[in-house]
N, C-alpha and C positions, 0 to 999 in steps of 0.2 A: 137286227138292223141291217137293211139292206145296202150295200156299199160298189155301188155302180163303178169300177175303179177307170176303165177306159173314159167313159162318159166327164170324169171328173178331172182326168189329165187332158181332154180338150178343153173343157173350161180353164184347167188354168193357162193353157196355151194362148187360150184367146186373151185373156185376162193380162197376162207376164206381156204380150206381144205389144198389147193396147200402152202397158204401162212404161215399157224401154222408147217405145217413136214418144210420147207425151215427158217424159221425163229429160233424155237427152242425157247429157255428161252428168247429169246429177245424182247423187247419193243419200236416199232415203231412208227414215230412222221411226220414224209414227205417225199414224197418219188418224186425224179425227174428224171426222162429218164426212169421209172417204176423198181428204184431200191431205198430201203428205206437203205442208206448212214450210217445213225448214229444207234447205240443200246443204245436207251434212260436211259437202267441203267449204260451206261458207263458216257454215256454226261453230265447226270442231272435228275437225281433218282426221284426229286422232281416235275419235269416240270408237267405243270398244264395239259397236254392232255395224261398221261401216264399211265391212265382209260379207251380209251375210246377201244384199243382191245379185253380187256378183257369185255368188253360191247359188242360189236360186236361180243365176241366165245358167250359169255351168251345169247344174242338174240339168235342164231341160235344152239345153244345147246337146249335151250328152244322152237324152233320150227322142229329141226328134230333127239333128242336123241343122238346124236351121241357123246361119249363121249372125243373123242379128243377134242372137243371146252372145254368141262369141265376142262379138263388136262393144255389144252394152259391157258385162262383166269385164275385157281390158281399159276400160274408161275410168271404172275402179281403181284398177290395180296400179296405170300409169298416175292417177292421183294421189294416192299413198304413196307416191317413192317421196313426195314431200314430206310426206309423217314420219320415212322414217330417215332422211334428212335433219331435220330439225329435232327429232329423238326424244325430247325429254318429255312431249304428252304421251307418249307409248308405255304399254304397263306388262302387266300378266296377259293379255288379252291379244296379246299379237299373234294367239293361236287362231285364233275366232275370225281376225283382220285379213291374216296372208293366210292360212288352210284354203280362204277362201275364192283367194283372187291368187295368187303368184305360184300356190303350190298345187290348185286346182287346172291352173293353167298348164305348166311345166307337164303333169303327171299324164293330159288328156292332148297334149301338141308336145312336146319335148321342148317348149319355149327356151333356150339357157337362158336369156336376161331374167323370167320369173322362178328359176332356179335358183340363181344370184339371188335376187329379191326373199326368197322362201330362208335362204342359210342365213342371210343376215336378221331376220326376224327372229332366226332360232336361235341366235348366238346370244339376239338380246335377249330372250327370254332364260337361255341357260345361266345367262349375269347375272338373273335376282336370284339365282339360288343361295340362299344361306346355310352352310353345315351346320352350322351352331343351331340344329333344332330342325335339321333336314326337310324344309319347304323353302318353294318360291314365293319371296314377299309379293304381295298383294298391291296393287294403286301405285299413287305418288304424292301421296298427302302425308309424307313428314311421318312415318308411320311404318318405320321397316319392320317390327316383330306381326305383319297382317298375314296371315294365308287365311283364303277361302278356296269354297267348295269350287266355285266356276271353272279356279283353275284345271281340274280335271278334264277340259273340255277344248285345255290350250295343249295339256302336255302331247296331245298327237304331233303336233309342230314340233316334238324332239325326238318321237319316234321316229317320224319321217326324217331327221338328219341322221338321225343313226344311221339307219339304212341305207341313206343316200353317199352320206361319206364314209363311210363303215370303220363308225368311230364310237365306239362303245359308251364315252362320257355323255351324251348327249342323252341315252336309255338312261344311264346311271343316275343322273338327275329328276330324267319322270318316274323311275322308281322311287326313288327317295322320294316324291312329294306325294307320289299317291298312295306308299305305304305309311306315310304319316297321316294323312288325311283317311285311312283305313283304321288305323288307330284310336287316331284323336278325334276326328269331327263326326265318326258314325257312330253312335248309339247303339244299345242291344236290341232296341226293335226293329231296327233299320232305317230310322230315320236320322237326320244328320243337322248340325249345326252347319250355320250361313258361314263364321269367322272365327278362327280362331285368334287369340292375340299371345303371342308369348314375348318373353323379354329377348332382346335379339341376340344380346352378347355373352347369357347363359343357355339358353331354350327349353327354361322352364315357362310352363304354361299359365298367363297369369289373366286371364277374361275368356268368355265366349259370349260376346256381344249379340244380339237379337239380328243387327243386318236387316237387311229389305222384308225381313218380317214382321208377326205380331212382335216379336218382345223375346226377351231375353227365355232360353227354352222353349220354346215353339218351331214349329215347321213350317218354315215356307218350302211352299210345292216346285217353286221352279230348283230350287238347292235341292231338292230330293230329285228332282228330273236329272240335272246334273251330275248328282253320283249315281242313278242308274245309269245314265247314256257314258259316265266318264269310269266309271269302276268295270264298264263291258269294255271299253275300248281300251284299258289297261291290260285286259286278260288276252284280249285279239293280239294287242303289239308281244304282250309277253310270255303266255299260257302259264301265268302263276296263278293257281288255284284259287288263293287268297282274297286278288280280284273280281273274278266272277264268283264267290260268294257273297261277298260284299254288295255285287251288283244286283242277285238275288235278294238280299234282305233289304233293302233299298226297295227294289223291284215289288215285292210282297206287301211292304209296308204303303207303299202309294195307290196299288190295287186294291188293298183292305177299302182306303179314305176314300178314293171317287167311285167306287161301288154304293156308296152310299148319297152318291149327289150326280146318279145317272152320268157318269163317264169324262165330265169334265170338270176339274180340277179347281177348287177353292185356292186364295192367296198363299193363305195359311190352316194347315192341317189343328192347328191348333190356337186357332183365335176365337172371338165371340160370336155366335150365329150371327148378329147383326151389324153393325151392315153387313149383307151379302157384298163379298167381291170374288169376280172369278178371274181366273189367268189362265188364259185359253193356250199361252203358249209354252205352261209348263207341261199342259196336259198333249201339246204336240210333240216337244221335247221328249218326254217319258216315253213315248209310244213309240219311237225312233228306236230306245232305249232298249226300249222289249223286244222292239224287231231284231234289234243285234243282239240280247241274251238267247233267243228262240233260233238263231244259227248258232248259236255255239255249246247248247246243252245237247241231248242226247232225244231220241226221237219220241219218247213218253213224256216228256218234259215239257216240252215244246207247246203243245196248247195254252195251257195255264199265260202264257208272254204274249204267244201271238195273237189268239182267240181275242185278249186282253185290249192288247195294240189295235184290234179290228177296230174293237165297241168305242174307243176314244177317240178314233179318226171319224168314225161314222157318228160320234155325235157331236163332232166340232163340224163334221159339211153339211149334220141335218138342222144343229142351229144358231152356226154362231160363222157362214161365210158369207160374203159379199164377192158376189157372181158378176155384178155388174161392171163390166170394161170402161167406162167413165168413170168412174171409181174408181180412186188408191184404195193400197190392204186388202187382201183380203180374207185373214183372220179377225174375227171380232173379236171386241171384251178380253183383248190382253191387256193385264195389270205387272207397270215394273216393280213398282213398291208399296207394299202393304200402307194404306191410308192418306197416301202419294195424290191428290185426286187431279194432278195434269196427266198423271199416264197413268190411270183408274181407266177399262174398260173402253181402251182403242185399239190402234190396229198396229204391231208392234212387228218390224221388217224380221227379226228373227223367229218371232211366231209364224212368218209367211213361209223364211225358208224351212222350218223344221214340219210344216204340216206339208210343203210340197215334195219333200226329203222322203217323211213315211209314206204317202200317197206311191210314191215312184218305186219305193221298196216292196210295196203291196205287188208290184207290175211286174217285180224283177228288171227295171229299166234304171233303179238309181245310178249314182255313180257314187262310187265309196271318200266323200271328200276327209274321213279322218283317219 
C-alpha cells in the first residue's frame, strides 16, 4: 500500500481548516451523512470525547503554525472550565478531556491558566482512586467497584503532574491502576476485557461484563487499541518492563485479527461474522499504539509495529476517508458500541484525532499530546 504521507497532511489541512471557520465555538462528537448534528456544549459539556478537536487543531497547529488551530482548540478549553466547575458529570476520562485542550496548551505556549486547568483535572482523576483493589473507579452511574480498560488512556494526565509538580503520588496512582489492569483485564493471548467489576470495600473481583462489545468474553477492538496505546504509554512514563510487554501482547494479538480483514478492524474480535461492523477508529487508535511500541523496542523489532501501523493507516485513507472540506469527519465507519446502530458506521471525532495523530507520527511532525 502506497502511503502518500505529505499529500495526506495537506488534505487534512484543508479539511481541519474548512471545519474550525464552519464550526466556530462548537464542539463536535459524530458526524453522520458528513454533518456533525449536535454542539457538544449544548448536549453535554462533560462528555468524555470533548478533547479530542481541540487535539486534532493542537497536532496541526503544531505541525504547520497556523494560528486558527490555536484559536479553534482554546474555544474548547475556555468551555470546559464549566465542566469542570460544576464537577459532578466529569469521570475517569478527564485524561482524554484536558491531555487535550489545557495540558496541550500549557506544554506547546507555557499557558499558566491551562496549567491550573490541567492540575485540577488530575487531582480529580487522582480522587477516584480506590486502594481497596488498586484502580480508578470507572463513570458515575452509582457504580464505584467499575475499572475499565479506556482508563489507560487517562492516566498520562497523572503522569504529567508528577512531573510537573514533582510529587510522586500522582505516578503512584497510575501505576497502581495500570498494574492492576496488567493483571486483571489482559488475558494470556493478549487480549483484554472492556470492565472489570470488583466489590469496592473488599476488591475482590466479582463480574467481567461484555461492555461496548459482543458479550461477556469477547474482544472489542477499540479496548485492545487502548491497552496497546495505554500499556506503551505506561512503559514511556515509567520504563517498567511489565508495560511494554503487555503492550506487545496486546499489540500481537490485534495484528494476528485485522490481518485477516485487510487492515481495518472488526467491532469485535470475537463476535458473529454477521453483521459486519467495523470501527475504523480502533484500528486508528492501535496504529498510534504501534508507532509508540516501534520507538521504544530495539532496532530488529521494530518492523513487526511500524510496517503494521503503515498497512492500517493506508487502508483507513484508501477506504474509509472523507476528503471533502464540505464535509464533517473525516474518518468513516467508526462504530461506539457493538449493535449500537445510532453510532454504527459514522464519523466518530476521536477516530479523526487518532488517524491525524498517526498520519503526523509517519512525518515526524506530531506533537506527543500524552
Amino acid at each position: 500500500m502506497d502511503l502518500k504521507i505529505q499529500e495526506i497532511i495537506e488534505k487534512i489541512d484543508k479539511k481541519l481548516q474548512a471545519e474550525c471557520i464552519r464550526l466556530g465555538d462548537q464542539i463536535p462528537y459524530m458526524a453522520k451523512e458528513g454533518k456533525y448534528l449536535e454542539d457538544m456544549r449544548k448536549e453535554k459539556l462533560s462528555w468524555w470525547t470533548n478533547g479530542f478537536f481541540a487535539g486534532m487543531n493542537w497536532q496541526m497547529y503544531h505541525c504547520t503554525g497556523n494560528p486558527l488551530y490555536m484559536e479553534t482548540a482554546r474555544k474548547t478549553e475556555q468551555e470546559l472550565d464549566e465542566a469542570l466547575r460544576l464537577y459532578v458529570g466529569l469521570h475517569h476520562d478527564v485524561g482524554f478531556q484536558f491531555l487535550h485542550t489545557a495540558v496541550a496548551d500549557y506544554r506547546l505556549t507555557g499557558n499558566e491558566e491551562s496549567k491550573v486547568r490541567g492540575l485540577h483535572a488530575a487531582n480529580l482523576l487522582a480522587g477516584r482512586f480506590n486502594p481497596i483493589g488498586n484502580y480508578i473507579r470507572a463513570w458515575n452511574r452509582g457504580l464505584p467497584g467499575w475499572m475499565i480498560v479506556d482508563c489507560l488512556m487517562n492516566i498520562p494526565l497523572l503522569y504529567w503532574a508528577a512531573e510537573e509538580e514533582q510529587d510522586p503520588r500522582y505516578s503512584y496512582i497510575a501505576d497502581q491502576h495500570a498494574h492492576t489492569a496488567l493483571e486483571y483485564m489482559q488475558r494470556g493471548d493478549g487480549s483484554c476485557n472492556h470492565i472489570l467489576v470488583f466489590d469496592p470495600s473488599t476488591g475482590e473481583i466479582v463480574e467481567r461484563p461484555g461492555g461496548q462489545g459482543y458479550g461477556e468474553g469477547s474482544s472489542w477492538s477499540r479496548g485492545q487499541s487502548w491497552a496497546i496505546y495505554g500499556f506503551a504509554l505506561a512503559y514511556l512514563h515509567t520504563k517498567k518492563p511489565e508495560y511494554l510487554d503487555g503492550a506487545k501482547r496486546a499489540a500481537h494479538y490485534f495484528i494476528s485479527n485485522i490481518a485477516l480483514t485487510d487492515y481495518v478492524s472488526l467491532v469485535d474480535f470475537r463476535a458473529p461474522k454477521e453483521p459486519v461492523y467495523w470501527d475504523t477508529s480502533a484500528t486508528a487508535c492501535a496504529a498510534c499504539g504501534l508507532l509508540q511500541i516501534a520507538e521504544l523496542v530495539p532496532e530488529l523489532e521494530k518492523p513487526l509495529y511500524y510496517e503494521s501501523a503503515v498497512k492500517m493507516l493506508a487502508a483507513l485513507e484508501e477506504k474509509h476517508c472523507d476528503w471533502n472540506p464540505e464535509n464533517d469527519g473525516i474518518l468513516l465507519n467508526g462504530t461506539g458500541t457493538y449493535g449500537k446502530l445510532e453510532d454504527t458506521h459514522v464519523s466518530l471525532i476521536y477516530g479523526d484525532y487518532f488517524f491525524v495523530e498517526g498520519i503526523l507520527r509517519l512525518a515526524d511532525k506530531g506533537f506527543m499530546i500524552w
